[in-house]
C-alpha positions as CSV (number, residue, x, y, z in Angstrom):
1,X,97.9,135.8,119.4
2,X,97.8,136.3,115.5
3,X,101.6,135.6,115.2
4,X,101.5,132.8,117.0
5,X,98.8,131.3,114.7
6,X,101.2,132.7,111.7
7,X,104.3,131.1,112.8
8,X,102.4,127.4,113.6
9,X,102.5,126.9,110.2
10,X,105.6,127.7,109.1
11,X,107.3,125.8,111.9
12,X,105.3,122.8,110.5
13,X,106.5,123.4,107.3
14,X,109.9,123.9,108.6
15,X,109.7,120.3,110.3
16,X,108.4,118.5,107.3
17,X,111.7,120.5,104.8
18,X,114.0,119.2,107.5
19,X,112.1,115.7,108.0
20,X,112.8,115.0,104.3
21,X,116.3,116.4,104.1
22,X,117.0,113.7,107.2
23,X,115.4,111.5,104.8
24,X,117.8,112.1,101.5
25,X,120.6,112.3,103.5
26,X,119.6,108.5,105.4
27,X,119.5,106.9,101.8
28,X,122.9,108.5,101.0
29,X,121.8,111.4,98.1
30,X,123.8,114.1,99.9
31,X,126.8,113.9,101.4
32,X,126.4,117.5,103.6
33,X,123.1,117.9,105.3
34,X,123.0,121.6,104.4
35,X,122.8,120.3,100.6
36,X,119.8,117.9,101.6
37,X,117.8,121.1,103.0
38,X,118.5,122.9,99.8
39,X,117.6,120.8,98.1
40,X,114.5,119.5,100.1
41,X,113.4,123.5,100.3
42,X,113.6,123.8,96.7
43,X,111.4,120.6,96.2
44,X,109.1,121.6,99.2
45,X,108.4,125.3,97.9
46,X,108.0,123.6,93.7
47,X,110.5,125.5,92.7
48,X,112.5,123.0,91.0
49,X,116.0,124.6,89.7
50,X,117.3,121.3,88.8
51,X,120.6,122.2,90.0
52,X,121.0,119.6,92.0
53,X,118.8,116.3,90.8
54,X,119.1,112.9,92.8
55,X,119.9,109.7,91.6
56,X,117.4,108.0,89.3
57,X,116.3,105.2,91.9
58,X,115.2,108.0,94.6
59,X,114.2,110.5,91.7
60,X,110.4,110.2,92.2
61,X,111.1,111.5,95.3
62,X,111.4,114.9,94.9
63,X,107.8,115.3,93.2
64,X,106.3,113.7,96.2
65,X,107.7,115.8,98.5
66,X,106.3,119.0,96.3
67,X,103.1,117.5,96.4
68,X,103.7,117.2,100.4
69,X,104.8,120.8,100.4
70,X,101.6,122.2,97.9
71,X,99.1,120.4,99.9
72,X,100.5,121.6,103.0
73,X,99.7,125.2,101.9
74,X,96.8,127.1,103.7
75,X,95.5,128.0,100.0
76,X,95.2,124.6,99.4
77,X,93.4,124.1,102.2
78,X,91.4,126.6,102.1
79,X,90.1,126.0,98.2
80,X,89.4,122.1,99.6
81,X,87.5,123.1,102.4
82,X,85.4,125.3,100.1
83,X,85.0,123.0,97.1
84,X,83.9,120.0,99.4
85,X,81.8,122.3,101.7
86,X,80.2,123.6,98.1
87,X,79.2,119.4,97.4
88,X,78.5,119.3,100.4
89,X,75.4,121.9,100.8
90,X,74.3,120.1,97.0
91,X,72.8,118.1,99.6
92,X,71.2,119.9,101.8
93,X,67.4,121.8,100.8
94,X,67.5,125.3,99.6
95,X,71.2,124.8,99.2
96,X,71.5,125.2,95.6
97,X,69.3,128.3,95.9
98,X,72.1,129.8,97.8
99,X,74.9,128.6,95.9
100,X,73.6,130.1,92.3
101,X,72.4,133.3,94.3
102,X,75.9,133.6,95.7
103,X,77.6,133.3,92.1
104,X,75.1,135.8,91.0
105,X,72.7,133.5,88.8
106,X,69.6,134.2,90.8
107,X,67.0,136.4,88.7
């Protein structure tokens, strides 16, 4: 059951890589598709060689889809859900108590 949870997410991510590689290859940046999914992995994972760069009018692409690909990340996720779950208890009584006890500033 755990590798099927693991592999979810990659699929996903696979998807999105070849969504936007469809994508730079419908607005003509590539002419093979295996260079549009080389490039759109290397965007995705914000790595950012710079081997291959698009043309200036579909340049502010790329950063968007490395956005797509570092918010898609489970980390990400995971540090959001805990940030916003932090405000969140703010809110609630007793909740600071345990948020200052947790980050060891209780006396």
């Amino acid at each position: 059951m755990l590798s099927v949870v693991m592999i979810l997410p990659v699929i996903g991510d696979l998807t999105q890589l070849f969504i936007w590689a469809l994508v730079f290859q419908f607005l003509d940046e590539f002419t093979t598709l295996s260079e549009a999914v080389y490039h759109s992995a290397v965007n995705f994972a914000t790595l950012g060689y710079g081997d291959i760069v698009m043309s200036e009018r579909h340049r502010l692409l790329g950063p968007l889809e490395a956005i797509n690909g570092v918010c898609d990340d489970p980390s990400f996720h995971g540090g959001a859900h805990h940030n916003l779950s932090g405000c969140l208890a703010q809110n609630r009584p007793g909740a600071a108590r345990l948020t200052t006890a947790a980050a060891g500033f209780e006396r």
